[in-house]
C-alpha positions as CSV (number, residue, x, y, z in Angstrom):
1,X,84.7,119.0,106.2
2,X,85.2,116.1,108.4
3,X,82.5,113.7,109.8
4,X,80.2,115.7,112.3
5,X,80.3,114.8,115.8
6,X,77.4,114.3,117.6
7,X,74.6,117.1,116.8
8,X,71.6,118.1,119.0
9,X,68.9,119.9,117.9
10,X,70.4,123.1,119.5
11,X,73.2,122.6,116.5
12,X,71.8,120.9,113.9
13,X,72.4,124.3,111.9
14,X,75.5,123.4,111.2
15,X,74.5,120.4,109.9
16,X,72.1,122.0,107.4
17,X,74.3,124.6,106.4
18,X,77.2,122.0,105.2
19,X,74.0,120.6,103.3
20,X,73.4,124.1,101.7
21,X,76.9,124.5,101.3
22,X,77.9,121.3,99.7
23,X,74.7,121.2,97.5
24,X,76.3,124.6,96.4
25,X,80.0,123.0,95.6
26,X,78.6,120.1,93.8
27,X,76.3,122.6,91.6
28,X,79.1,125.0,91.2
29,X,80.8,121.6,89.7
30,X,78.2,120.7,87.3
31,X,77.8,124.0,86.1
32,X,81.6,124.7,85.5
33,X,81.6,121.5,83.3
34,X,79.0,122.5,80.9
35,X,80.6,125.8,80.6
36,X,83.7,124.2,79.5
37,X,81.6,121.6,76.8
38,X,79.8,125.3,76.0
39,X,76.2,123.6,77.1
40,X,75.9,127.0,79.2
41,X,75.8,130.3,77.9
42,X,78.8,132.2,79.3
43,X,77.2,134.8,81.0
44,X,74.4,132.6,82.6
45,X,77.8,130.3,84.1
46,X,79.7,133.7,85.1
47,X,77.1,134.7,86.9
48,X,75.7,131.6,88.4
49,X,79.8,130.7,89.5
50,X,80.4,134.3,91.0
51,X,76.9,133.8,93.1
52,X,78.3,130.2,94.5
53,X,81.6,130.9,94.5
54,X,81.0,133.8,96.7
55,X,79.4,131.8,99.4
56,X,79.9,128.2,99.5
57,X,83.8,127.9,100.5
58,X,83.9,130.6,102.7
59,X,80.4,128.9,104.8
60,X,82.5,125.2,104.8
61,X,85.4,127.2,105.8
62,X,84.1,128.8,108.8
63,X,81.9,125.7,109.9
64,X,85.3,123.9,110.0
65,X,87.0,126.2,112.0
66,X,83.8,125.8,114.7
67,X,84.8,122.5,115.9
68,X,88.9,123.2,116.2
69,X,89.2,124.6,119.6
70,X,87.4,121.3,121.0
71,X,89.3,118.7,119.1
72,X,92.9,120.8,120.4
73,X,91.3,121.0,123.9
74,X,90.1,117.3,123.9
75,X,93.3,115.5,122.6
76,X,95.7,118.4,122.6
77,X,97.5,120.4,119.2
78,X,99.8,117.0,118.3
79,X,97.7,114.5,118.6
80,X,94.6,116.5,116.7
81,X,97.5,117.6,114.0
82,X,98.8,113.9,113.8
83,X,95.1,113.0,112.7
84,X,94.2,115.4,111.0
85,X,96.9,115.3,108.7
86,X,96.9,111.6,108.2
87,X,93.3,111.6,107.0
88,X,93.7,114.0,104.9
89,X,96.9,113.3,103.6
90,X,95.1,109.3,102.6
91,X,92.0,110.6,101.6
92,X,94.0,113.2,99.3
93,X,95.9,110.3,98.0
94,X,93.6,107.8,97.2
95,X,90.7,110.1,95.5
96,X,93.8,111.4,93.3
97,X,93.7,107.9,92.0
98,X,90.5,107.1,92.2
99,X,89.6,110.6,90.5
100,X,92.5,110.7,88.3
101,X,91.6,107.0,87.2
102,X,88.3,107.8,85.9
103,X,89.8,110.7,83.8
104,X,92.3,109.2,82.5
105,X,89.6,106.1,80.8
106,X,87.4,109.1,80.1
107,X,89.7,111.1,78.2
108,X,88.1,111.0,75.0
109,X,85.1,112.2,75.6
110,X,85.9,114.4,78.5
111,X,86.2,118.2,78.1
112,X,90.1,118.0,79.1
113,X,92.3,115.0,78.5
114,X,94.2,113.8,81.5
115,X,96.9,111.6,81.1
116,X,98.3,109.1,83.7
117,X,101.6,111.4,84.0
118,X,99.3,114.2,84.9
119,X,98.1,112.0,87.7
120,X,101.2,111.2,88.7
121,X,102.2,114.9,89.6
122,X,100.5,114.9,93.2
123,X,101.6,118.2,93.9
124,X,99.4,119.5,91.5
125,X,95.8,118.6,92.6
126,X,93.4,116.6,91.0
127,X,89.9,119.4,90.7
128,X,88.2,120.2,93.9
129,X,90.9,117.7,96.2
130,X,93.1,121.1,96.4
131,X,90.7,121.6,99.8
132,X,92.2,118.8,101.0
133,X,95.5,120.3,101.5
134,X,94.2,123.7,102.7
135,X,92.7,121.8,105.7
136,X,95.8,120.8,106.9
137,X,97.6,123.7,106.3
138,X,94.6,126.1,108.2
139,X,94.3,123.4,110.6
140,X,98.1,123.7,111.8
141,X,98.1,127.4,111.7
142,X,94.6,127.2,114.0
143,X,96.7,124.8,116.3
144,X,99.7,126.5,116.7
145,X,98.4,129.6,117.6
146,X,94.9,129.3,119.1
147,X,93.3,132.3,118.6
148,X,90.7,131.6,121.2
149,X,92.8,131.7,123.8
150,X,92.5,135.5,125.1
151,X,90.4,138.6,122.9
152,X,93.7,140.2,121.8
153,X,94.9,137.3,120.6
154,X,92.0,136.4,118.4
155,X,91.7,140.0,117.0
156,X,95.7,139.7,115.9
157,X,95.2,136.6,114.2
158,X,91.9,137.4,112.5
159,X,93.4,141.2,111.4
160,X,96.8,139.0,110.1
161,X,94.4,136.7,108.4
162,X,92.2,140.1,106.8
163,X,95.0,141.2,105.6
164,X,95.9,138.0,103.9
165,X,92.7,137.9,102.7
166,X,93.0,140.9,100.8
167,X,96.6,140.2,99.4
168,X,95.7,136.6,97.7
169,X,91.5,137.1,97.2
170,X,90.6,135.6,93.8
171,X,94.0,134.1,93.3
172,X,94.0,130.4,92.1
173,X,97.7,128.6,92.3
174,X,98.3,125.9,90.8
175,X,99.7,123.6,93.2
176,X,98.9,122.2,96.5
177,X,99.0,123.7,100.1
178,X,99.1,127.6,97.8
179,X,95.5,127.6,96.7
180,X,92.6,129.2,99.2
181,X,94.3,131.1,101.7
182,X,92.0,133.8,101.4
183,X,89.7,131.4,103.3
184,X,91.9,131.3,106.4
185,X,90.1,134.4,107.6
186,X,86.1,132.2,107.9
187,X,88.3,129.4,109.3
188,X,89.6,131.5,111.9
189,X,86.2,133.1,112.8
190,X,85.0,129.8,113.1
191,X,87.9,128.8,115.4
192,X,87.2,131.5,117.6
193,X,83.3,131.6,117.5
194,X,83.2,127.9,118.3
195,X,80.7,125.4,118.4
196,X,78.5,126.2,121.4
197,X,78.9,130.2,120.4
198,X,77.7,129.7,117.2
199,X,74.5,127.7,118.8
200,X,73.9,130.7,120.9
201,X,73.6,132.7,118.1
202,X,71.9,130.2,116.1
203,X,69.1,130.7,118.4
204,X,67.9,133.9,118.5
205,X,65.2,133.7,115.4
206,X,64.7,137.6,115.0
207,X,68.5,138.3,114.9
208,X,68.9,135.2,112.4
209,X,65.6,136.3,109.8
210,X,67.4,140.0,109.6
211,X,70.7,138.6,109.0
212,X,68.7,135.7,106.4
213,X,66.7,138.9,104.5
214,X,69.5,141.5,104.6
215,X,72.4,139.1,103.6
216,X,70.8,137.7,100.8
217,X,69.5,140.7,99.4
218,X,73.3,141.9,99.7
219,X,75.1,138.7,98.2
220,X,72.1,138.7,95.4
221,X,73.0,142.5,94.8
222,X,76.8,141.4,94.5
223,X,76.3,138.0,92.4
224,X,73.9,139.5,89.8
225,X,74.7,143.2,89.5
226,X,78.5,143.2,90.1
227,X,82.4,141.9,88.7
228,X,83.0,141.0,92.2
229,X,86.0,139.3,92.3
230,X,85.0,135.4,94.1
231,X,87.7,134.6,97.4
232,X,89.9,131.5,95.0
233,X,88.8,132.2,91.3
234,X,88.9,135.4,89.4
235,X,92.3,136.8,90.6
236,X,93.7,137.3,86.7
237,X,91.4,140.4,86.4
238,X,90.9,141.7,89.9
239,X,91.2,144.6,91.0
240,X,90.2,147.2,94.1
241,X,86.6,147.1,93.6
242,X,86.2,144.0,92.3
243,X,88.2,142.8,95.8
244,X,86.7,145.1,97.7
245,X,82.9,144.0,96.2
246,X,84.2,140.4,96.4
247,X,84.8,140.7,100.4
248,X,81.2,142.1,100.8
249,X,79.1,139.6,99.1
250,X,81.3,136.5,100.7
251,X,80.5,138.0,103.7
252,X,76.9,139.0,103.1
253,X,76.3,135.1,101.2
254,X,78.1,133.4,104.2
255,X,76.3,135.2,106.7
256,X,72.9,134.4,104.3
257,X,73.7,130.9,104.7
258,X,74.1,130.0,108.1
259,X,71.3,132.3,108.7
260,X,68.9,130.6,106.0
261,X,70.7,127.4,107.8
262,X,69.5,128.1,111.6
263,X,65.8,128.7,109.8
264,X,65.7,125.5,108.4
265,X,66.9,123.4,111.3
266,X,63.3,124.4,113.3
267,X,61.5,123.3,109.9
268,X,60.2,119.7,108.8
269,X,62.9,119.4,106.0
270,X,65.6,119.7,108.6
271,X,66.5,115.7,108.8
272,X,67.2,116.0,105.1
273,X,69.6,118.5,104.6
274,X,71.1,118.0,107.8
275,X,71.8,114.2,106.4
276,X,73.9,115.8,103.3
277,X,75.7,117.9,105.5
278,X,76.7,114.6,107.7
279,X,77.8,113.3,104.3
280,X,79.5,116.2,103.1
281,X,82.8,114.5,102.9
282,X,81.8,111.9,101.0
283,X,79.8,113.9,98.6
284,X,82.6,116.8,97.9
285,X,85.3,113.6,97.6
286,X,82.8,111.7,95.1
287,X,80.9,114.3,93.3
288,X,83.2,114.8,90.8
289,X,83.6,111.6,89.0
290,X,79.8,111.2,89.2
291,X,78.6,114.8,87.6
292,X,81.4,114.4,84.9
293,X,80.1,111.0,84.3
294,X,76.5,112.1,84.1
295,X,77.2,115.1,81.7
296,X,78.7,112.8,79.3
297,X,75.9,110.0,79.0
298,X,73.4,113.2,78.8
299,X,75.2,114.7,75.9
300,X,75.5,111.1,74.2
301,X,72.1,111.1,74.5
302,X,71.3,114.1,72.9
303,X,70.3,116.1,75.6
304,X,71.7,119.0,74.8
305,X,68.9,121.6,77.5
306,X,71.5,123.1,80.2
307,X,69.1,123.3,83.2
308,X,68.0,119.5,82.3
309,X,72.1,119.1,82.7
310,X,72.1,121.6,85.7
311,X,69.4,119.6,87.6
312,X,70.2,116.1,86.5
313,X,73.9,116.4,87.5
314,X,73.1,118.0,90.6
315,X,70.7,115.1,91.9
316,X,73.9,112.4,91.0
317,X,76.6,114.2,92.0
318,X,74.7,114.2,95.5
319,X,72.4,111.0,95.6
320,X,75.0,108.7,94.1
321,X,77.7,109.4,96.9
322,X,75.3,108.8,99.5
323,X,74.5,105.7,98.1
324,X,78.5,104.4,97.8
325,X,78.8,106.0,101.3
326,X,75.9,103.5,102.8
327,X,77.3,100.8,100.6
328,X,80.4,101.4,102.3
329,X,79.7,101.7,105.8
330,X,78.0,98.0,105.0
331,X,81.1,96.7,103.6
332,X,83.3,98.6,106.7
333,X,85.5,99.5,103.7
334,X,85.9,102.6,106.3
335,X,89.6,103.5,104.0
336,X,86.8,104.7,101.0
337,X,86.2,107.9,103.1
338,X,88.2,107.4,106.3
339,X,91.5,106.2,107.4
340,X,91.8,102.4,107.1
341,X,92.5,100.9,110.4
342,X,96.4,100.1,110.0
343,X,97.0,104.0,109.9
344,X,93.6,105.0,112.7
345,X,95.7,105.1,116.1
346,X,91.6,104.8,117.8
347,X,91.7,101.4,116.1
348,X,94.4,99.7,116.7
């Protein structure tokens, strides 16, 4: 979930599929709140969560992983670690602020009340910023031991990261650098599919409408009709099936995704989704405060309809990034969403 490099039309895919994908989280966001103000009926928001939470992580996971082998290659494992690790480590460190900020001067009105000690205790992550430390700890275990470097290689790494997989899916620790390991396994696949081998495949239409039909018939089958346990919620109750139905339907929905994703890129609508995936950063850094925001003025309001909620919260928590995104990039206030130029080596 960094700013894309260059795309062609060969790979805009991946592109539109960290626009599905993102539109997903921020969904998965708004939803989760009006479950906790109980403006959702609980079995509509089980339902809806298991269906995104079965897909969206695991798609940004592996399209991450796509693009690791070329930065390593390009600038070599230290130097791609060294900034890496400082974006993330800022952008973690700021949005906690910003994020925690906004909470804290919300608190009485907000579902949960957040004090500034609560902010405070960085180790614990503020919401969805958890990610933020999961890339740097999947991006140090994808340097390290390069998994695309020979077949046997990648097939040990990806069977350690299966079973890893398995021994922490649905889990949800509490603090930073614990949470989401079970998503090492799509970052891995990504790292040793890479970018120009996931164009390839991106290309052959028949192969990608099968995979688009079958896999969202499967993940639909899983989401609606299941308990499938989702790969980083879920983990109180799990058990064998519920794992076992939980692997399938990530796998079926992820696969769905970037399949639906490589359709999309040869249609009209293309440039748009494409754009939110550009902007996924900024949109998964500043969706939060903006959905939370619009769920309260709705409910002062009186609107009280959940799918009003659902679709009004959706639009914001994605427009209204884009917006501070392009206000930003006027400004050069780069630090907002990137490193600020004392701490960007390419800048100094």
């Amino acid at each position: 979930m960094e700013a894309s490099p260059g795309t062609s039309a060969r790979d805009r895919s991946v592109d539109v599929a960290r626009g599905i994908a993102i539109v997903a989280i921020v969904l998965g966001h708004v939803e989760r709140g009006l479950a906790s103000s109980s403006l959702l009926p609980y079995d509509t928001a089980l339902t809806l969560d298991r269906l995104l939470y079965l897909f969206h992580l695991a798609t940004f996971a592996y399209l991450s992983g796509l693009f690791v082998r070329r930065a390593v290659e390009r600038d070599g494992p230290r130097a791609m670690l060294s900034r890496r690790i400082t974006l993330f480590v800022w952008l973690y460190l700021l949005w906690t602020v910003v994020q925690g900020t906004v909470r804290v001067a919300a608190s009485s009105v907000a579902n949960t009340p957040v004090t500034v000690a609560d902010v405070a205790r960085i180790w614990v992550p503020e919401g969805q910023l958890w990610f933020l430390p999961w890339l740097i700890g999947v991006s140090v275990v994808a340097a390290l031991t390069q998994p695309w470097r020979s077949r046997a290689r990648g097939a040990v790494l990806l069977a350690l990261a299966a079973v890893l997989a398995l021994a922490v899916w649905g889990y949800d620790p509490l603090y930073a650098f614990t949470r989401g390991w079970a998503l090492l396994l799509p970052f891995l696949i990504g790292c040793v599919v890479t970018q120009s081998g996931h164009a390839v495949a991106a290309r052959r239409t028949t192969v990608v409408a099968v995979a688009a039909v079958v896999g969202t018939a499967v993940w639909l089958w899983v989401g609606l009709g299941t308990t499938a346990t989702t790969p980083t919620t879920g983990g109180d109750e799990r058990t064998v099936p519920t794992v076992a139905l939980g692997v399938l339907g990530c796998l079926a929905g992820t696969v769905a995704a970037l399949a639906v994703a490589a359709l999309v890129a040869r249609t009209p609508v293309a440039g748009v989704v494409a754009l939110l995936g550009r902007r996924s950063l900024e949109i998964f850094l500043a969706h939060i405060v903006v959905a939370s925001g619009t769920r309260i003025l709705l409910d002062r309001a009186g609107v009280g309809d959940p799918w009003m909620h659902l679709v009004a919260g959706t639009t914001l928590g994605v427009a209204v990034p884009l917006l501070v995104a392009v206000v930003a990039d006027r400004l050069r206030w780069t630090w907002v969403f990137g490193l600020p130029r004392a701490l960007d080596p390419s800048r100094r």
